[in-house]
C-alpha positions, 0 to 999 in steps of 0.5 A, a space after each residue: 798391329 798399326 798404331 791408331 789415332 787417338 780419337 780412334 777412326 783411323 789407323 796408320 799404315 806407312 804415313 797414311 791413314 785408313 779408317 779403322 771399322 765402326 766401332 758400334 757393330 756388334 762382334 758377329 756383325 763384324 766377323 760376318 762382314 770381315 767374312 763376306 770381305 775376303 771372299 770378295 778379295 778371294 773373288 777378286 784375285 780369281 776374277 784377275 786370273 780368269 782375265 773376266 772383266 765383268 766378273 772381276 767389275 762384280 767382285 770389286 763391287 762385293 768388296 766396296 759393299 763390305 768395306 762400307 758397311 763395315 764402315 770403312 768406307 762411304 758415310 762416316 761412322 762418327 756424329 759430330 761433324 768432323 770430315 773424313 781423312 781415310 787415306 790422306 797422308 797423316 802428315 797432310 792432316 790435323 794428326 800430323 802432330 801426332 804423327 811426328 810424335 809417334 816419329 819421333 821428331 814432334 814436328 821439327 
């Protein structure tokens, strides 16, 4: 797995981070939304191979729509006022700290 902040909304993929799912939804909400997901993707991928423009603007809608309500996306899932950084470079935001311990440099 992706090692994730400490605060536990984001996880690390190649320096970046992205938001990690809202961890309030219940398993069968989530498994149902994560299921409506891939077949977005699957959507998507057959909508590229069709070459059908409008088919492919729908199925890429699909995927936004899971993505924000699993909270990945959109309105942040956490209260207490802090911004969003999802797909910022880690080393670019406050995690950048322990994005260099995790390198192993603690940031020098």
């Amino acid at each position: 797995m992706y090692p994730k902040t400490p605060d536990g909304r984001y996880f690390l993929v190649k320096g970046q981070l992205w938001r990690c799912t809202d961890p309030s939804l219940g398993e069968a909400e989530r498994e149902r939304l994560v299921h409506d997901l891939m077949d977005a993707r699957r959507a998507v991928k057959q909508a590229k191979r069709a070459a059908d423009a409008a088919q492919l603007a729908a199925a890429r809608a699909r995927v936004d729509a899971a993505k924000v309500a699993l909270g990945e996306r959109g309105p942040v899932w956490w209260q207490d006022g802090a911004p969003d950084y999802n797909r910022r470079r880690a080393a670019n935001t406050p995690y950048a700290q322990w994005y260099a311990d995790l390198q192993g440099t603690g940031g020098q």
